[in-house]
C-alpha positions as CSV (number, residue, x, y, z in Angstrom):
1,X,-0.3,13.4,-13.4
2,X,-0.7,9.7,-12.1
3,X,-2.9,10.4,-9.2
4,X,-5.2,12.5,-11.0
5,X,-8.9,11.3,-11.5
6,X,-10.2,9.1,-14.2
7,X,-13.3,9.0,-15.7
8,X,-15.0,6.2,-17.9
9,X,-18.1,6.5,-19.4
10,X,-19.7,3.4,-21.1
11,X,-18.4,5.3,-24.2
12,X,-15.1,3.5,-24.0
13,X,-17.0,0.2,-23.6
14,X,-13.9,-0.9,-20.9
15,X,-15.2,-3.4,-18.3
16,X,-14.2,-4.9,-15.2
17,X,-13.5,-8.8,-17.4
18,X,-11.6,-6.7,-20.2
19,X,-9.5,-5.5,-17.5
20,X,-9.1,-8.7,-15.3
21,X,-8.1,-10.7,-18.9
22,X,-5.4,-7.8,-19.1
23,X,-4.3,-8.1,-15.8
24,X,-3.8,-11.6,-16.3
25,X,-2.2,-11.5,-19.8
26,X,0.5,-8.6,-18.9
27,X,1.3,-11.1,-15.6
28,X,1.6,-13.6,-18.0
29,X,3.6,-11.9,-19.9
30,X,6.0,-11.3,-16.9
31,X,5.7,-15.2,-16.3
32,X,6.9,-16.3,-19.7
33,X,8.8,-14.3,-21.1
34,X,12.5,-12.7,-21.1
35,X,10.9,-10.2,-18.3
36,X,11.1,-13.1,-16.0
37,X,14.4,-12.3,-15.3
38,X,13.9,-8.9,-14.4
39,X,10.5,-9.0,-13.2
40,X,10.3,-12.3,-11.0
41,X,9.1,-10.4,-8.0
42,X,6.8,-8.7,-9.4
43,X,4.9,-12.1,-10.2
44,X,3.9,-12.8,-6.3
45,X,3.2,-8.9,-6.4
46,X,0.4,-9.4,-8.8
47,X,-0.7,-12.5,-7.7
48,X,-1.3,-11.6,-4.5
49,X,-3.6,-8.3,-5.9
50,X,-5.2,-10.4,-8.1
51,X,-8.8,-10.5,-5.6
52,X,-8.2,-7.1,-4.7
53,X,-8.0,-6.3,-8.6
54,X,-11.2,-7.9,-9.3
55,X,-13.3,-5.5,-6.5
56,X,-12.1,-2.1,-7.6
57,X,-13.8,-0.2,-9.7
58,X,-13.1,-0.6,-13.7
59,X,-11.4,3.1,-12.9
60,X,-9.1,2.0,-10.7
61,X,-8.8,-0.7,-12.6
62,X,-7.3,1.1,-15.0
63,X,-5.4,2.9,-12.7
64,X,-3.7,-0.2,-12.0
65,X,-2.5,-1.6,-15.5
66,X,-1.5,1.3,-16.3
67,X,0.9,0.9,-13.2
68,X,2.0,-2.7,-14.1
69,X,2.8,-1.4,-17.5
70,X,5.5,1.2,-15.6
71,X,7.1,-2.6,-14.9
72,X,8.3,-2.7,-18.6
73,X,9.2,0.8,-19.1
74,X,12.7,1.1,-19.9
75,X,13.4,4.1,-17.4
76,X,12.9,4.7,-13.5
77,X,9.1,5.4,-12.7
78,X,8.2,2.5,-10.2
79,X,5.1,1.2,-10.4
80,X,2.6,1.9,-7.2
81,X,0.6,-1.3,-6.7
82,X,-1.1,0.7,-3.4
83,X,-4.8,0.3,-5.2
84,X,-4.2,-3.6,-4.7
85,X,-2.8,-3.3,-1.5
86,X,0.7,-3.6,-2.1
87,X,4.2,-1.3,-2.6
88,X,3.7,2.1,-3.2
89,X,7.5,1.3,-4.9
90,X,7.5,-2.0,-6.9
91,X,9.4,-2.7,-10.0
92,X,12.7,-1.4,-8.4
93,X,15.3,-3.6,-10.2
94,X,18.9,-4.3,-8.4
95,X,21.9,-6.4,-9.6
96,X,23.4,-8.6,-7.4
97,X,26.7,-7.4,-5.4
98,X,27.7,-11.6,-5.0
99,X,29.8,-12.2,-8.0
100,X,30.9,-15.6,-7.0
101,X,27.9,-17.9,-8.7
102,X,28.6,-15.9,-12.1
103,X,30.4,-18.1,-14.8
104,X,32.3,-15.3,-16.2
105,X,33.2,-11.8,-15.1
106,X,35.4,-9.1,-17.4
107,X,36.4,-6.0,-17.1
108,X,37.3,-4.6,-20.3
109,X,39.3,-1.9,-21.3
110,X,38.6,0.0,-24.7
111,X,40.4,3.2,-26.6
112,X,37.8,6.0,-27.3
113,X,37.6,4.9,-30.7
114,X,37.0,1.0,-30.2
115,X,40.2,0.3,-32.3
116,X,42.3,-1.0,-28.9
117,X,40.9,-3.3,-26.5
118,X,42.4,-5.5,-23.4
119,X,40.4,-8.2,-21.5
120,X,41.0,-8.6,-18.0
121,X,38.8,-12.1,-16.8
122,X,38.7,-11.8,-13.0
123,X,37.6,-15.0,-12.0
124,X,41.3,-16.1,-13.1
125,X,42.9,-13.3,-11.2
């Protein structure tokens, strides 16, 4: 259940700088890597919750990374940046419908077994 309640004892010895270095490395990791294709804005996203990440509670805290890791999940959970004070709906990935920028676009054709294939380039059509 997502919106369930957490409860951290000093047990797990997480803290509020533990989280905010995570926070920071997992945007980072959006930043720099092959996600920033993807993932580009979710970078303002974060950036802009970065002071409202720092004042929650190391609960919510958690709460909230473990939302931002729903960013690299391959499947459709969104992640709910709400405790931040942003979308209840971010990560939502779209491919563009203009086709005209692109440096190659092909439709191609294949037999069941992969033994037959055509090519049709459609920026030459």
């Amino acid at each position: 259940n997502r919106k369930g309640s957490l409860m951290i004892s000093s047990f797990e010895k997480i803290t509020k700088e533990d989280n905010i270095k995570l926070y920071m490395c997992l945007q980072n990791k959006i930043k720099e890597t092959l996600y920033l294709t993807k993932l580009s804005s979710q970078i303002e996203t974060l950036e802009k919750g970065k002071e409202k990440f720092t004042e929650l509670t190391v609960e919510n805290q958690c709460k909230v990374i473990a939302e931002i890791l729903h960013l690299f999940q391959c499947n459709k959970v969104l992640a709910n940046f709400e405790l931040i004070n942003e979308s209840t709906q971010s990560g939502r990935i779209t491919i563009s419908k203009n086709i005209t920028k692109l440096e190659n676009l092909k439709i191609i054709h294949q037999s069941p077994t992969g033994i037959f294939e055509k090519e049709v380039d459609l920026k030459k059509l």
